[in-house]
Each structure stands twice: as C-alpha cells, then as structure tokens.
C-alpha positions, 0 to 999 in steps of 0.5 A: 707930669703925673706923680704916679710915675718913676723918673728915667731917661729915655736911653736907660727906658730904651736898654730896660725895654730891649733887655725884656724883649730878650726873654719874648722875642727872636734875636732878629727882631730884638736887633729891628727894636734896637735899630728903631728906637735909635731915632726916638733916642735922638730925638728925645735928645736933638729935637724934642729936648726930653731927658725924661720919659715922664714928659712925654705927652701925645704932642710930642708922639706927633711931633716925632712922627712928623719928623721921622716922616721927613727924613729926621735920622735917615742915613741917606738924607731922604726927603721923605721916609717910605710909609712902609719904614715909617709905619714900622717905626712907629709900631715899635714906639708903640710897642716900646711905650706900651713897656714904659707904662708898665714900669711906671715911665708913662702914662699906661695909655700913652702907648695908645696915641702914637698916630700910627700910619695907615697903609694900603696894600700897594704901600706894604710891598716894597718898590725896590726890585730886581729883575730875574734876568738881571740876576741872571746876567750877573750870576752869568758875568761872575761865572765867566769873570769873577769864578768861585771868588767871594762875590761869586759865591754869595750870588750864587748862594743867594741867587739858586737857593733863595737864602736870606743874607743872614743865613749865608753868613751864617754857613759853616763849612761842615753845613755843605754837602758838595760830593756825591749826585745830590749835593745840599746846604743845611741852614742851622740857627745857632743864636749861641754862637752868634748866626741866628736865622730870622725865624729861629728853629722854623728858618732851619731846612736843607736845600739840595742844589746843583753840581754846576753850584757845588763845584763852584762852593768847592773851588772856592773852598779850595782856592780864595777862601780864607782859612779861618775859624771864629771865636766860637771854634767854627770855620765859616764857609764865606771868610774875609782877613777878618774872619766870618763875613760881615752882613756889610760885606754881603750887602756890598757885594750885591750893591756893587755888581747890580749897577749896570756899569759894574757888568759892562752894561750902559748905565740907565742914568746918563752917568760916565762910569770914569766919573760918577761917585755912585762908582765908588766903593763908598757910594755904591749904595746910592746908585738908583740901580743898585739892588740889595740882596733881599731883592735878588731873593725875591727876583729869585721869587718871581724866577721860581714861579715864571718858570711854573715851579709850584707855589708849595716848592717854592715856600719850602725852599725859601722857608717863607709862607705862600701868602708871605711870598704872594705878598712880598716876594714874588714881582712878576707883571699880571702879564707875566701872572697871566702866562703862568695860569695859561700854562698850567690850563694848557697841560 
C-alpha cells in the first residue's frame, strides 16, 4: 500500500463518487452507478475482506470479476451472469475506480486493471423478448376482461406508444389531452419533482394516440383511478392507495399478465397453474415466460416496423436513435426483415 494514498472505506468512496456524478451525469444513470456498485460493496465486505480502498490491487480487480461472473450478489440466484450485465458492472468499477484514484484511494492507473468483458455483437442485444402478437393478445384480453382498470392502462401506455416505464410513471394528469379528434400524451422530464425521464430534457415529445386509447385513459380516470396528488402537489395519472405508482408496481403488471396461463393460454412449461409458484404473486418474475416492459417496447419496435412504419417515425415516437433501435430494439426474423424490404421494392 502506497503512502501516497489517503485511507477510506470502500461504502464512504462509493457515496463521495455518487455525490460527484450528481453535477456530470443524469439522474437515471446515477440511479445504474448506484445499483452497480452495491455488489463491489459486499464484496469488499463478504468476499475480499477489504474495509479500505488502499489495499485494493488488480488481484482483487479479478477475483471480483470472477465472482460477479457466477452469480455472487444476484437476486435470482443465476449460475452465471450475462456478458451484457456483467460488462456494465465492471464498466462502472471503472469508472468508480478512475475517481477513487483522483481522491487519492488508489492508485491512478488502477482503474486501468479492471479485466473488462469483451462482447460480441449478438452478446450486446438482449435474449429476453416478446413477441408482437403476444402483445397484442394481452392488450386484447385486458381490453375485453380487465377494461380501463390499472393494469390496462399501463399496457395500453406502453403497448401504443412505445413509453419507457418511467415515463409512464411519470405522467400527470394535466400531461393528457384526451378530447377533441387528436388526442396526445406529452412526456415531461421533471427530475425536481422526482420523475425524471432517461434522457432528460431530450427524452421530452408529445405523442398523438387513438380515441379507442384516449377513452380507455378517461374511463379509467373516471372510474378506478385513485384520487390522489403527491408530495410535490401533482396529481398522477396511474395511482395506488399509496399514491403514484411505484416502478415495481409497473414491472409487476407485465410479469403477471405475459405468463400465458394469466390469458387463459396453455403454459409452454408443463406447469399446472393450480400449483406452479411461478403463479404466485411473489414469484411472477421467475416464470420463463414472464416479459418485462422494456420487452413490450421493443415488441412494439418490431410491431412498427413489420407493419412498414418508417425507421424515422418510429425513433420520433419512441425518442430512441435509428441505430439504437436497429441495435437493441427492433427483434423481427431476417425472414421478417426480408418482407419488409420486398414490400417497400413492391410500391
């Protein structure tokens, strides 16, 4: 350890490099820092036996990766972590070490050593994915079982708009624009009040949607809604008892209703719904066939683009760039990729 350097746990390095990111980067990739150094913290406590940054040497750099790697810290008990969450891990170590040696916790370079993962093209999109037309049998079923109730709503949200979770959450009620022939939602970054969208300012559009979708909005509004208006004086537009939905909440609706068996559908996995766990509300997550709603977003990706919308409308409506979207979002077969081509030649 060299004399050079100043003493400090690493829990007090971690809350001094989150307090600096505050003035450089936005609040949803403060919130990933934040998330993704948790595992270096119990590791440094539980594994490595560090209770100061000083010690820390390249060794240890790799013994962390190996353990991250095999599922050390991960809620779901993983075998082994993907390359993608992994690589994004070790990123922000980097990233959290390249501070720590300007405040004199480690060496400079040690940032350097962290034995980053090297991903191919496929490792970089993610496997999980949900189909278009499951989507669309759900919206369908929570249209004709579930009407304007809460669940229904924040599928419809996400399902004809293309929203990112947050940005539903985020919605207030004076952000809609349900009468007329041209109904909108308008996304509004409000990190002040605690709803900021994923890329600030630039994450801010209004999106024209359908009557079929605006009086859904309203009869929800009108009916099971609860009535509520938050710390900060604003009354959001998806509420619990509690107030404004929580992300939890968001994430739960869509685990619950993309297991087949929830839409009356047979389940791929041999399971009996009486008795399978993954039926439970506390085991939702965990069934294979469950689906976030990152992965109706980008179903609805893939939806937008089968059905020959152009690549420029939809990273308009979904604020994501084309190459973002070519990359990460839009899932359809070269099959499927063919057909749009043939169709545009066709015209």
């Amino acid at each position: 350890m060299s004399d050079d350097l100043d003493p400090i746990p690493p829990e007090r390095a971690v809350e001094m490099h989150l307090e600096k990111i505050k003035e450089d980067l936005a609040e949803w990739t403060q919130t990933t820092h934040r998330s993704e150094l948790r595992p270096f913290v119990e590791w440094c406590r539980e594994e490595g036996a560090i209770d100061n940054m000083n010690e820390l040497a390249g060794r240890d750099l790799y013994e962390y990766r190996i353990w991250r790697r095999e599922g050390g810290y991960s809620k779901s008990k993983v075998d082994e972590l993907a390359k993608k969450t992994l690589h994004s891990n070790l990123s922000t170590l980097r990233s959290f070490l390249k501070f720590c040696g300007q405040i004199e916790a480690v060496p400079p370079d040690l940032y350097e050593k962290v034995p980053l993962v090297k991903l191919t093209r496929d490792d970089e999109v993610s496997d999980s994915y949900l189909a278009p037309e499951r989507a669309s049998d759900i919206v369908e079923y929570l249209s004709r079982y579930e009407y304007a109730s809460r669940d229904h709503v924040v599928w419809a949200l996400i399902w004809h708009t293309g929203a990112r979770l947050g940005a539903v959450r985020a919605l207030d009620l004076r952000d809609l624009e349900l009468d007329g022939n041209q109904p909108s939602i308008s996304f509004v970054h409000r990190p002040e009040t605690g709803t900021p969208l994923k890329n600030d300012a630039r994450s801010e559009r209004v999106n024209r949607i359908s009557q079929r979708v605006a009086q859904i909005l309203q009869d929800y509004i009108d009916g099971p809604r609860k009535e509520t208006v938050d710390d900060h004086g604003r009354t959001p537009l998806v509420t619990t008892d509690a107030g404004r939905v929580a992300a939890g909440t968001i994430r739960k609706a869509f685990y619950r209703w993309t297991r087949p068996c929830f839409i009356g559908k047979e389940c791929p996995h041999d399971e009996d719904p009486e008795t399978c766990k993954f039926a439970t509300f506390r085991h939702v997550s965990e069934c294979p066939s469950a689906r976030s709603p990152h992965d109706a977003r980008k179903a609805r990706v893939t939806k937008y683009r089968n059905d020959g919308v152009p690549r420029g409308v939809v990273s308009d409506q979904l604020n994501a760039s084309e190459d973002v979207l070519d990359k990460h979002y839009d899932r359809a077969s070269e099959r499927e990729k063919a057909d749009r081509r043939w169709r545009i030649i066709q015209q």
